[in-house]
C-alpha positions as CSV (number, residue, x, y, z in Angstrom):
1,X,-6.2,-13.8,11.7
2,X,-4.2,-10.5,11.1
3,X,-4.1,-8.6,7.7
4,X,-1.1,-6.5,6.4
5,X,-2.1,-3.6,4.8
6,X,0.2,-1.6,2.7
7,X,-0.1,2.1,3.8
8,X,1.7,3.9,0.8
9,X,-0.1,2.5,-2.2
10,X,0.3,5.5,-4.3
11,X,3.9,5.6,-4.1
12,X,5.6,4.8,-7.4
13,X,8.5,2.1,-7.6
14,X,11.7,3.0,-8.1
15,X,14.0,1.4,-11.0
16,X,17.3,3.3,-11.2
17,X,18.5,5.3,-8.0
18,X,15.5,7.1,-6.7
19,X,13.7,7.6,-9.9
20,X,10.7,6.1,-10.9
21,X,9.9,4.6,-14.3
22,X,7.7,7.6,-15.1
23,X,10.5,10.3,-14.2
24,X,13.1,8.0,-16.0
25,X,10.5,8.6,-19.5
26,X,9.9,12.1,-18.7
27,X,13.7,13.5,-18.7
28,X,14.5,10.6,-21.4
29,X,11.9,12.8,-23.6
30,X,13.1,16.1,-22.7
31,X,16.7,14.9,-23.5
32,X,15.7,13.8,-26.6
33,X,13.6,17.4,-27.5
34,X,17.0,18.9,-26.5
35,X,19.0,16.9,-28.3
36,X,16.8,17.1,-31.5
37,X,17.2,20.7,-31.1
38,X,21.3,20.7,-30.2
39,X,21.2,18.5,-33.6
40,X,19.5,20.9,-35.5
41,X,21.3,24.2,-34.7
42,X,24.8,22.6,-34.1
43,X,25.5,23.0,-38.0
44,X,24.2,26.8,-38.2
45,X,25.3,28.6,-35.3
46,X,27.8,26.2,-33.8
47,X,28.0,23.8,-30.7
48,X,28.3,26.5,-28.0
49,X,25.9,28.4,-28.7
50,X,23.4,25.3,-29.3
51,X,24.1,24.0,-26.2
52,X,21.9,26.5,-24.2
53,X,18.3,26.0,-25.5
54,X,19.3,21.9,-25.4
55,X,20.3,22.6,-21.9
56,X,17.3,24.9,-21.5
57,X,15.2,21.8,-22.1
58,X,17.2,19.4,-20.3
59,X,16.9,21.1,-17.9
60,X,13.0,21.9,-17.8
61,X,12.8,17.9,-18.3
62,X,14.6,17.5,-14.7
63,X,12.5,19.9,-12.9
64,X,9.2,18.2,-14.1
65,X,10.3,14.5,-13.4
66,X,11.4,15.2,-10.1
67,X,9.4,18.2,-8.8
68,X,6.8,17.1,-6.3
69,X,4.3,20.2,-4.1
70,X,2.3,18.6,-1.4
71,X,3.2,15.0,-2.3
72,X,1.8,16.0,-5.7
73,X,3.8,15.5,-9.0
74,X,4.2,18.3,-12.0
75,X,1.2,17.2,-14.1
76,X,-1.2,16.8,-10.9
77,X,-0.3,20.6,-9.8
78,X,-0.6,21.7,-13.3
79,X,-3.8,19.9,-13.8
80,X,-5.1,21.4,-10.6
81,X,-4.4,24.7,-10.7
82,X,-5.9,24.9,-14.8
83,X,-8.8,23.5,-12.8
84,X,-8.1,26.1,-10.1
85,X,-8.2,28.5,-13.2
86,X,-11.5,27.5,-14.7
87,X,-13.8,27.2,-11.8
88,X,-12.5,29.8,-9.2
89,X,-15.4,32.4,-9.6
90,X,-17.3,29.0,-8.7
91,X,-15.8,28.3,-5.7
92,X,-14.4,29.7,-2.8
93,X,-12.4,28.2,0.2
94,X,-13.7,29.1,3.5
95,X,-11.6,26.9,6.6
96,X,-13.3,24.7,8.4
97,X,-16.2,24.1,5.7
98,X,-16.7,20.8,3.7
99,X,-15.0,21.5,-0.1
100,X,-17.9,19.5,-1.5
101,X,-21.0,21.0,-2.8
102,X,-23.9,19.2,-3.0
103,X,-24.7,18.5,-6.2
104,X,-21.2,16.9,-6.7
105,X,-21.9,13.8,-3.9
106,X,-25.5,13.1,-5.9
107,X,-27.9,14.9,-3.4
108,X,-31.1,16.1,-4.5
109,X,-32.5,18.9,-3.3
110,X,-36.2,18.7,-3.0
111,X,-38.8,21.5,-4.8
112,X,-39.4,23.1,-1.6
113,X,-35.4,23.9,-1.1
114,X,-36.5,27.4,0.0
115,X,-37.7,25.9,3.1
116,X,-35.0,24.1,3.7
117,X,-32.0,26.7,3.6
118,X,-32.9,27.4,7.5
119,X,-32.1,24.1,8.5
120,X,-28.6,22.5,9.7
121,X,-26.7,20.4,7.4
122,X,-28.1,17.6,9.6
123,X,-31.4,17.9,9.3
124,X,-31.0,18.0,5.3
125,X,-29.2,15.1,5.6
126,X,-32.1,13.2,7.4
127,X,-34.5,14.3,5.2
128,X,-32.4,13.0,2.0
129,X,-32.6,9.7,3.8
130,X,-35.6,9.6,4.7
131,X,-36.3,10.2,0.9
132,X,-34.0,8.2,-0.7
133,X,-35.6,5.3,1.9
134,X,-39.3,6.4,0.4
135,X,-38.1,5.7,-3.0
136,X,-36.3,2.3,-2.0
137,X,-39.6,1.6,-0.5
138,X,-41.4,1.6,-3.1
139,X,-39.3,-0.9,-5.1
């Protein structure tokens, strides 16, 4: 018996063209903050002169629906690199070494860590299974 499995998961659908649902709500709002704002200064300084913060927005509200860096939309590079921000004294990016740290995959360093800075990754790992085995063990 075979199984289909859908490879792009993530990818959004799209409604109108090539726009998804969620760009289609994002420029729909910017329109309307640009419109509000065409509204508002039409009567005081005139429709030409409106028209280029309105368009300013409009046109802010098409670059983050459809902008897209490494298969990543606006909000997901914006919310990475305020992340990036607030934790890059904490972390630094060397090639060819795991980007998790310990403590964020649930391993437990024992007391005696001192010891065990000498040893290979592999060995740690063996002795967090051996430990974690101890304590299922003793269940």
């Amino acid at each position: 018996m075979q199984y289909k499995i859908p490879v792009q998961i993530e990818n959004e659908d799209t409604i109108i063209g090539n726009l998804s649902l969620r760009q289609i709500i994002i420029m729909m709002v910017w329109w309307w903050i640009g419109y509000s704002l065409f509204k508002s200064l039409e009567p005081r300084i005139g429709w030409e002169i409106a028209l280029i913060p309105a368009a300013t927005f409009w046109i802010v509200g098409i670059v983050i629906a459809l902008m897209k860096i490494s298969e990543m939309t606006f909000l997901a590079v914006m919310l990475n690199f305020i992340r990036l921000q607030l934790t890059s004294k904490e972390r630094k990016w060397e090639k060819w070494v795991d980007s998790f740290s310990e403590l964020e995959i649930g391993y437990v360093l024992p007391v005696n860590s001192v010891q065990t800075k000498n040893l290979s990754k592999w060995s740690i790992d063996a002795l967090m299974n051996q430990d974690s085995h101890d304590k299922l063990n003793k269940i």
